[in-house]
N, C-alpha and C positions, 0 to 999 in steps of 0.2 A: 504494500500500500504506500502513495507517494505521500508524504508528507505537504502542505501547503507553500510554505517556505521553498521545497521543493521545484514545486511546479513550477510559480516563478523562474525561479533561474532555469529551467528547461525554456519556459514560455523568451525570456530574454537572449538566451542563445542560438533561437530560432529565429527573433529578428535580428539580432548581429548577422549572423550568415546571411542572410539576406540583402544586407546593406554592403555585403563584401560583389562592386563588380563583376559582373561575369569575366572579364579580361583577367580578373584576377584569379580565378580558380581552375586550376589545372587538370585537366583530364586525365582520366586515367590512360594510364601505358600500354599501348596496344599490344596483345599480345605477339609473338613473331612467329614467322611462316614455319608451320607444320616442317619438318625436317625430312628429307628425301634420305634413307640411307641403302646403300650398296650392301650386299650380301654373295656370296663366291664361296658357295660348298662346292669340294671336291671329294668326290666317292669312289674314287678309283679303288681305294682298300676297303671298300664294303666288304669283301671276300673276305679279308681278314678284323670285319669289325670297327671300324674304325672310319670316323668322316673329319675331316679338318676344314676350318670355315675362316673365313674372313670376312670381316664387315668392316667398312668406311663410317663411321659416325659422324653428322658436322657435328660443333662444338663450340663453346667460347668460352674465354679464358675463366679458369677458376673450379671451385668443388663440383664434380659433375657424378651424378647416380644411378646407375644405369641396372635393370632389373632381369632378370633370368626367370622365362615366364615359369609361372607358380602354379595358377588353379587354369588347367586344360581342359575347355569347353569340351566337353560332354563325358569327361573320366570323375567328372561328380567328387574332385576331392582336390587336396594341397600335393598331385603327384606328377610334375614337372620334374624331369628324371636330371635332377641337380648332381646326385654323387658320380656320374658319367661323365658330368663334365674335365679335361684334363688340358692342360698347354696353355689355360687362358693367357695372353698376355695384351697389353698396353703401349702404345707407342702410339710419336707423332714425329714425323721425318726421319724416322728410323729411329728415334730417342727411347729407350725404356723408359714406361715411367710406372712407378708404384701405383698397387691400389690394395685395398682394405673391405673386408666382408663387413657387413653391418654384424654386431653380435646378436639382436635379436630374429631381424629377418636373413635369416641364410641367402636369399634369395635376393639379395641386393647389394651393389657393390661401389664401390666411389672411389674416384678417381681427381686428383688434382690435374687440370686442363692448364697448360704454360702460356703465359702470354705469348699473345701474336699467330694462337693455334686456329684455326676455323674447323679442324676432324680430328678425328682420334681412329685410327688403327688397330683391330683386334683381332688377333688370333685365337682361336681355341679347337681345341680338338672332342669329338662325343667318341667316347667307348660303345658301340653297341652291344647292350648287358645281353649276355644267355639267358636269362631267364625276367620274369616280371610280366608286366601286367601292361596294355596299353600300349602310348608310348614311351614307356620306362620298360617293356618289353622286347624280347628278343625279336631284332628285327632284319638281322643275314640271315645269310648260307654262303656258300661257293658260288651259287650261282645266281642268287637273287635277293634282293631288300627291299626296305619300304623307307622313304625318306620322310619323318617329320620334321619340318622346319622350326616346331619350338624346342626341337633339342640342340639346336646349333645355330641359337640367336642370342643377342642383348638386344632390347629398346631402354631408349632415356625415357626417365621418370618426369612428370608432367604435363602426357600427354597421353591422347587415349588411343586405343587402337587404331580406331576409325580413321585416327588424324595422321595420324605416322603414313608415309609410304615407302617400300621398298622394292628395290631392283634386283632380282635375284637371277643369279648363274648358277651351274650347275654342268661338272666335269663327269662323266659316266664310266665305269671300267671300259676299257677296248671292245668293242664288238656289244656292248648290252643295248638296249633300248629301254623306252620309258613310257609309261603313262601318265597322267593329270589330268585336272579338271584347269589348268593355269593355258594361261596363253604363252604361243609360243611364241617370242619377237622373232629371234632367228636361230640358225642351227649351224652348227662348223663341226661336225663329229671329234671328236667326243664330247662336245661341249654346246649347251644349250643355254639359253639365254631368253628369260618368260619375262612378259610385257609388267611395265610395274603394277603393283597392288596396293592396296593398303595393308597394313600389317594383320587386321582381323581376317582379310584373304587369306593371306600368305600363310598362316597359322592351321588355316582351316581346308589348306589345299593339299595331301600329299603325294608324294612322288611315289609309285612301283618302278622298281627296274630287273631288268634281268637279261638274260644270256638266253633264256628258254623265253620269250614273251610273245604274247599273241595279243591282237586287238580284236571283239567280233561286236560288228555295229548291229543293233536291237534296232526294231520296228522301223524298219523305211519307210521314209519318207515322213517319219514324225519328226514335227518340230515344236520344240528343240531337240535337238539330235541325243540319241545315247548309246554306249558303248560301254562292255564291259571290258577293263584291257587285266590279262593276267599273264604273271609270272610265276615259274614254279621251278623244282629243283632236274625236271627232266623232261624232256621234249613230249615223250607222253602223255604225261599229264595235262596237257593241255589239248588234249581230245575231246573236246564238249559233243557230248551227243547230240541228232539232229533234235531230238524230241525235249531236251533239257533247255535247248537254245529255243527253242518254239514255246518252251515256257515260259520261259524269260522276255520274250518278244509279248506274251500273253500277260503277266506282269506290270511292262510299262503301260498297255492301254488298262488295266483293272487300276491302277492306282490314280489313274487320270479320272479315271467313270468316279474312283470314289471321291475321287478331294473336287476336281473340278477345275480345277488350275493348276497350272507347275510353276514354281515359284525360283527358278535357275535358267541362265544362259545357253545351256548344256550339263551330262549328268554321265560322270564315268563310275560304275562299279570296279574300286578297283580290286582285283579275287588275286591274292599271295596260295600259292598250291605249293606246300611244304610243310616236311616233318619238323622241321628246324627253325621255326618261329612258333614265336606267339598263339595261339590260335584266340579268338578273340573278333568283334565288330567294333569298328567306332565309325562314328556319322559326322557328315559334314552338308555342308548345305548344297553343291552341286558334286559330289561326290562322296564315297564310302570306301572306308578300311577295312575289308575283310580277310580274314584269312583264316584257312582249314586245311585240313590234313593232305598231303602230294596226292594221292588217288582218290580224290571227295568225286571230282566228276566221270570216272571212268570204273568204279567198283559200287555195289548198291547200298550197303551198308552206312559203307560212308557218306553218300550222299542224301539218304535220308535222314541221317543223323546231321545234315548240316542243312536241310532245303529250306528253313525258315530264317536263315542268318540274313540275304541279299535284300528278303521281303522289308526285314526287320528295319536296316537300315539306312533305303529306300524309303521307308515311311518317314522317318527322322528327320529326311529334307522340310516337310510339313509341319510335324508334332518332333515340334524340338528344337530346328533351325529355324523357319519361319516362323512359328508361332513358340512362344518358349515363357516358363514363368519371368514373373519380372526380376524376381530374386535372383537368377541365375541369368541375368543379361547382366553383367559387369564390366563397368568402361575399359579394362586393362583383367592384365593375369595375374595380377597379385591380389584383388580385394577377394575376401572369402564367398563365395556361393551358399548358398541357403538351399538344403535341397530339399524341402518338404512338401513339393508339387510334385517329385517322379515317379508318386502313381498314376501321376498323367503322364507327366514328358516321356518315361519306360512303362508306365502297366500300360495305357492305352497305345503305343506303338507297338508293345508285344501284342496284345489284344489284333489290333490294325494288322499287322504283319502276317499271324498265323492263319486269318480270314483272309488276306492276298496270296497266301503260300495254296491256300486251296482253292482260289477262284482262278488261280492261272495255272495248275494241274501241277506244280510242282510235289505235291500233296494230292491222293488221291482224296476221297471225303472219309472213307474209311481209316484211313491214315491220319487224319483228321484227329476224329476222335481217338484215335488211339493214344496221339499224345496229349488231347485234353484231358484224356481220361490219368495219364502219369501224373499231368501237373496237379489236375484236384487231388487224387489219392498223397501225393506227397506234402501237400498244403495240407487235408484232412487227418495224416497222422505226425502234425509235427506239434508235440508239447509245449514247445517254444512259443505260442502261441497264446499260450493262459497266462505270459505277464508282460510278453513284450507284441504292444497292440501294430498294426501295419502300420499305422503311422511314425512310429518311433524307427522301423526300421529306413522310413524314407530320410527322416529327420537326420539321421546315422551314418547313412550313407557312406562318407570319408571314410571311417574307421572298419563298414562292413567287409566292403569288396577287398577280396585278396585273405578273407580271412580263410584257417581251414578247414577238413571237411570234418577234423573231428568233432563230437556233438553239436554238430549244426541243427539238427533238428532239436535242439534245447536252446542252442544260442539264439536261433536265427538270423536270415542272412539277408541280402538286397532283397527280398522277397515280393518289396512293393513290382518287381517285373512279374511274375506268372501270378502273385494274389491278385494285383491290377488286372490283369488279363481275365479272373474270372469276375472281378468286379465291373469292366465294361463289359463282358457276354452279360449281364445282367441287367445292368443299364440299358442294352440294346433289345434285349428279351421284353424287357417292361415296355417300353420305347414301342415297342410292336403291338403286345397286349392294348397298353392306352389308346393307342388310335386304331386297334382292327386293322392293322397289317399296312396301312398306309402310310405309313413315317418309319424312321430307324436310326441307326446311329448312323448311318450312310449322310442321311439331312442333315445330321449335328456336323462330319466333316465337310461338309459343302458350306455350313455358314461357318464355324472356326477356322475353317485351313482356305476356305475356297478363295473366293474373292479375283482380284484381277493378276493374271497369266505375268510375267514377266520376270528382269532379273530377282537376284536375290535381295531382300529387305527380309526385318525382323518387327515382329509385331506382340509385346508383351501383354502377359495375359496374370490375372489376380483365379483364387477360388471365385471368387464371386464373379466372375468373366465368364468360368467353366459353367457356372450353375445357369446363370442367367440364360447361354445358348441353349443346354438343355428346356428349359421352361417355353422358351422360344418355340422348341421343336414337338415339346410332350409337355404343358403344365402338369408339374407335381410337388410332391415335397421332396426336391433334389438334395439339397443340400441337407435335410436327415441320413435322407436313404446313403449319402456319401459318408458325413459323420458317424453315424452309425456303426459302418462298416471299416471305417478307418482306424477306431478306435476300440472296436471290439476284444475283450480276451478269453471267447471262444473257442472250447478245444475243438468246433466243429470248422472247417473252412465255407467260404461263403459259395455254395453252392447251386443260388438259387439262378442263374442263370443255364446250367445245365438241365435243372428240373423243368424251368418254365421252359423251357425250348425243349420238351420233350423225351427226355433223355435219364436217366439214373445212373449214376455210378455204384456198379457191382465188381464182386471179386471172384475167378473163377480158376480152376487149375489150370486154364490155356494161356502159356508166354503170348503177347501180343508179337507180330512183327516188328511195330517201333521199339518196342523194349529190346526185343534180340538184335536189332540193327543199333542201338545205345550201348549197348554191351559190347557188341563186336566193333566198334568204333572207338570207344573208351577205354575196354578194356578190364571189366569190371561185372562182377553179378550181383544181383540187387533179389537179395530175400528179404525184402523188409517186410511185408505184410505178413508173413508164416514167421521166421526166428527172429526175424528184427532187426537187422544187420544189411549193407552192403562192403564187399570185399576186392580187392584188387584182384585181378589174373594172379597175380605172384601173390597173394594169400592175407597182403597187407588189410587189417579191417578200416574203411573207411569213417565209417560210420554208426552209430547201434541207438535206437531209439529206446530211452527210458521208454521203462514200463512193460516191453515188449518180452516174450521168453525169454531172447538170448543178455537182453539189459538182464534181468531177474538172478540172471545163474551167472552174472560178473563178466562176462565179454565186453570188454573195451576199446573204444577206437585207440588205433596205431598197435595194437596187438596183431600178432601173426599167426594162422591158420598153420599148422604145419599138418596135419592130421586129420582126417573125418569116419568117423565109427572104425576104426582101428586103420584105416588106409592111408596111405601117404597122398596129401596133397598135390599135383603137378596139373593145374590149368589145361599144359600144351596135351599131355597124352590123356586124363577123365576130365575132359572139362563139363561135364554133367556130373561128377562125381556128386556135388552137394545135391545139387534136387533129385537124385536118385534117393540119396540118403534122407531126404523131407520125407519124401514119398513113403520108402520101406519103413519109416518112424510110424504110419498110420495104421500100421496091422500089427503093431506088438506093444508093450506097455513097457519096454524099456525105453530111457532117455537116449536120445541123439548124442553122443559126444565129442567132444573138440580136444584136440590137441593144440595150445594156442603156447607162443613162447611168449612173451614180456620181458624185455629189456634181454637181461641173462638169467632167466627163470625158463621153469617151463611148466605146465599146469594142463590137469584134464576137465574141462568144464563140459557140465551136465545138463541138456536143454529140453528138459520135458515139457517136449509140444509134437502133437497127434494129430493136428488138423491138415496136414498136408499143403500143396501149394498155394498160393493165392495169390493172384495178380489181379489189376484192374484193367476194368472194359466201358467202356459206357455200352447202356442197354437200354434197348427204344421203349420208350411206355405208351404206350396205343389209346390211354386216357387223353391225353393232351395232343395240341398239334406240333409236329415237324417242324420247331422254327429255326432248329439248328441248321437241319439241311437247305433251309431256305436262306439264311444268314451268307453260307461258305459257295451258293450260285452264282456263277460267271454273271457279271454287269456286263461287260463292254466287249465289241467285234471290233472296234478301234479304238484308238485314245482320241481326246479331245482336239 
C-alpha cells in the first residue's frame, strides 16, 4: 500500500520527466544484426567415430558466452551429448586464446574477445559415443552415420535460434553420399555446401551418409515432394520390397486425408539400416531420424517389429513440430522444457501413427490389434501404476527415458506414449459414439494440425487449446474425461477405448505373430502373464512383475536363468525350452523350477503356477459395433 507522502513524489516525478525535452532523452540502443556464422564439419573419420568442426563466430571485443546446445527438441530432456565433446579450442588470427566452463551450467563457456577482433575461430572435435540414446547415441559404422548438427556447434548467448543464421559445409568420406531435408547450395565431391539457415533449421535438419545409400522418391507427382533416403551397413539391405514401398507411397496420401495440410517444403525419411547404431526415432519438422536393425526391410520379423517407427515420426511433422505445447517451444537450447503435454505431443502421435501404420497396409488390421492388444495387457499388469499417476510420468520425462528395464513395471517409465495411445482410441471411440458415427478424431486433426499447406511454422498450443478443439468437434466434458484419466492410480489400465470400439482384451494359450516377431527381433521371451517375468535369449531376467508367481518365489531382475526343471538353459538349441516347461507345469502338482545365478551365488527357485500359457488377443464382442475396424480404414487414393 503506497503511503500519501508517497504518491506525491511519484505524482512529481512524473511531471519532471515530462518537462525533460524530447531532444533530451535518449533512445534506447538498437539492438545489432543477428550474427551470420560459418560452420565446416568434416566426416571423413565417421568410420572411425569421430567429426571435427569448425565455426567462424563474429564477435566484439570483450567477455563473450557462447553455449553448447542443452535441451534437444524432441529428446524431452537436458541430453545435449556435452561429454563427447573433445579438441575445443579458441583463437582469433591464429592467436590461442583461453576460455572457462561456467561452474554451474556445464553447458556454457566464455571466452575473452581481444580488441580489434570482429570472429572468433573454433575448433572442436565430437567423439561419436557406442552407445546412448538419441543424439548422445551411437551414430557410425564403417560404412554409415547420421550427422547431428547440435553435437558439433557453439551459438552466442543473447540471441535466439530463430535469429542466428548459419552456413554450413560438410566434407563426406571418399565415395559416400548423403541425404537431408537442407538445401543444397552446391557440391565439389567430397564436399557439400547447404544454403544458409537459421540455427533452429540447422539443429532440426540431419545429415545420413553412407557408402551403401539409396534414395526412393514416394508418391509422384505429390507436392511437396518426399523421399525416403537410406543408408545401411550392406548393399542389401537396402532392398525395399515392391509392396513395402507401395506402402509407404500409401502412407504419405493417409497422412495428408488425415491432417489436411502439410506443413514443410519437402519431407525426407531419413531410414539408418544397421546393427551398429542406435536404434531409436527422432522427429523433425521436414524430416525424420530413424533407425533399425540392417535387415528390418528384407527379413519379416524385423520388419514388423519396426512398421510403426516411419508412421510415428511422420506424424511428428504435425503433432509436435507444427503444432507443439507452449512449454516446450523454447527461444534457444539451454532454457528447461516442461514436459507435461507428451501425452499429447507422444500419446496422441503414437495413437496417430499406429492408425496410419494400418490405413496404409504396412500393418495388416489383424496385426493391428495384435499389438494393441501387447500395449493394453502390459499397461493393464503394471503395478507401477497404483502410485505413480500418467501424469507424473509425462511431468518426469528427463529423468525417465534411458532408465532400465529392471522393475519397470513398478517404476514406471515414459509411458505417457502407449497409455496416451489408448487414451486417444478412447477419445476417438466416444468422438464416434457422441455424434453416431459422423465426427472422429480425424475432425479434431483437421482443425488442430490442419489449416493452410505451406512451409514450416510453429503454432503453440495450452490444455485448454486441446480441450476446446475437442468440444468444437464433440461437446462434452473433455477436460474431466482427460483429468480423470491423467491422474488416475488404477491398477486397471484405461481400456475403455478398446471396449467401446468393440473389442475385449482376452488371454489365451496362442503366441500372437507380433509377439513372436518382438521376440525374434529383440531377442527376448516374455512370460509375463503365466510366471511373470520377461528374459533375455542368453537367460538374463529383464524384468518380473510384483505380485506375479515368479515375483512370489524371489526371481529378480538382472538375475540369470541358467537352468529350467533340471535342463540346461541354451536359447540357440531349446529355444521353446521354457513354454514347454509352463505347459508340462499344468498336469502335475509339482512346482516349475529355476536355476537362477545372482551375482556369485547360485539358487533353485520354486514357481508354483499350473495355469499354463497366456498371452493376449483382443477379441471381437458382437454386442457392440466394429468401430475399431472402422477407425484403422484407408481415407485416401491420393494425398491432398
Amino acid at each position: 500500500m503506497k503511503t500519501s507522502a508517497t504518491r506525491k513524489v511519484l505524482a512529481l516525478c512524473v511531471v519532471l520527466l515530462a518537462a525533460i525535452p524530447a531532444t533530451a532523452r535518449k533512445p534506447l540502443k538498437p539492438k545489432a544484426a543477428p550474427p551470420t556464422i560459418a560452420i565446416s564439419v568434416d566426416a571423413s573419420e565417421a568410420p572411425r567415430r569421430i567429426l571435427h568442426a569448425r565455426l567462424i563466430i563474429p564477435a566484439t571485443p570483450g567477455e563473450m558466452t557462447l553455449y553448447y546446445p542443452k535441451w534437444v527438441p524432441g529428446e524431452h530432456g537436458p541430453t545435449g551429448p556435452i561429454a563427447e565433446l573433445a579438441g575445443m579450442k579458441f583463437a582469433f588470427n591464429g592467436m590461442p586464446l583461453p576460455w572457462r566452463r561456467d561452474r554451474v551450467d556445464m553447458f556454457a563457456f566464455t571466452v575473452q574477445v581481444p580488441q580489434a577482433a570482429t570472429s572468433l575461430e573454433v575448433t572442436l572435435d565430437f567423439i561419436l559415443p557406442s552407445q546412448g540414446m538419441f543424439s548422445g547415441g551411437a551414430s557410425a559404422s564403417a560404412q554409415m552415420g547420421v550427422l547431428s548438427w547440435n553435437q558439433v556447434l557453439l551459438y552466442p548467448k543473447g540471441w535466439t535460434s530463430d535469429e542466428l543464421t548459419y552456413t554450413a559445409t560438410l566434407r563426406l568420406p571418399e565415395g559416400w553420399k548423403y541425404g537431408t531435408s537442407l538445401e543444397t547450395a552446391k557440391q565439389s565431391p567430397p564436399e557439400v555446401e547447404f544454403a544458409p539457415v537459421s540455427l533452429t533449421t540447422l539443429v532440426d535438419s540431419p545429415v545420413i551418409l553412407g557408402a551403401h545409400y539409396r534414395a526412393v522418391p514416394l508418391a509422384a507427382g505429390e507436392t511437396p515432394s518426399h523421399e525416403i533416403d537410406m543408408a545401411a551397413d550392406s548393399e542389401a539391405a537396402l532392398a525395399i520390397p515392391a509392396e513395402t514401398r507401395e506402402a509407404y507411397n500409401n502412407l504419405v496420401a493417409e497422412a495428408g486425408a488425415l491432417f489436411g495440410a502439410r506443413h514443410y517444403r519437402r519431407y525426407h525419411f531419413l531410414l539408418s539400416l544397421s546393427d551398429n547404431v542406435a536404434h531409436f526415432g527422432l522427429e523433425h519438422h521436414e524430416s525424420s531420424d530413424n533407425r533399425i536393425a540392417e535387415r528390418s526391410l528384407v527379413e519379416d520379423d524385423l520388419r514388423k517389429a519396426s512398421a510403426g517407427l516411419l508412421p510415428h515420426e511422420f506424424v511428428h511433422s504435425w503433432n509436435g513440430k507444427y503444432r507443439r505445447p507452449a512449454d516446450l517451444a523454447t527461444a534457444d537450447y539451454q532454457q528447461p522444457m516442461k514436459t507435461d503435454l507428451l501425452w499429447v505431443y507422444e500419446g496422441l502421435t503414437e495413437y496417430l501413427g499406429d492408425v496410419l501404420t494400418a490405413r496404409s497396409g504396412l500393418e495388416t488390421p489383424e496385426q493391428y490389434r495384435e499389438e494393441l492388444a501387447l500395449v493394453a495387457a502390459a499397461l493393464d499388469n503394471r503395478p507401477g501404476r497404483t502410485w505413480r499417476p500418467l501424469a507424473d510420468t509425462a511431468v518426469a520425462a528427463q529423468i525417465l527415458f534411458g532408465t532400465p528395464s529392471e522393475w519397470s513395471s513398478w517404476r514406471r517409465g515414459v509411458d505417457f506414449y502407449d497409455e496416451g495411445n489408448l487414451i486417444w482410441l478412447e477419445a476417438d471411440v466416444t468422438i464416434r459414439q457422441l455424434t453416431h458415427g459422423q465426427r472422429s478424431l480425424d475432425d479434431f486433426c483437421h482443425r488442430f494440425h490442419g489449416g493452410q499447406s505451406g512451409p514450416p511454422q510453429l503454432k503453440t498450443y495450452t490444455l485448454d487449446d486441446v480441450v476446446a478443439t475437442l468440444n468444437e468437434v464433440a461437446p462434452y466434458d473433455w477436460k474431466a474425461f482427460l483429468t480423470a484419466r491423467l491422474n488416475s492410480t488404477s491398477p486397471r489400465a484405461p481400456l475403455g477405448g478398446i471396449e467401446g470400439g468393440g473389442w475385449k482384451l482376452v488371454y489365451n494359450q496362442t503366441l500372437s505373430g507380433q509377439q513372436q516377431a518382438r521376440e525374434a527381433a529383440r531377442q527376448y521371451s516374455d512370460v509375463s502373464y503365466s510366471l511373470g517375468f520377461r528374459m533375455s535369449d542368453g537367460g538374463t531376467v529383464l524384468d518380473v512383475i510384483p505380485g506375479t508367481p515368479a515375483a512370489d518365489a524371489g526371481l529378480a531382475p538382472g538375475e540369470k536363468i541358467l537352468g529350467v526343471d533340471g535342463h540346461r538353459w541354451n536359447h540357440s538349441r531349446f529355444p521353446n525350452l521354457l513354454r514347454e516347461a509352463i505347459r508340462a507345469a499344468q498336469g502335475r502338482s509339482q512346482p516349475l523350477r529355476l536355476l537362477v545365478e545372482n551375482t556369485d551365488y547360485y539358487k533353485t527357485i520354486e514357481i508354483a503356477y499350473h495355469g499354463g500359457e497366456r498371452y493376449p488377443h483382443l477379441e471381437r464382442d458382437a454386442s457392440k459395433p466394429d468401430l475399431l475396424t472402422e477407425i484403422i480404414k484407408p481415407r485416401a487414393t491420393s494425398g491432398p
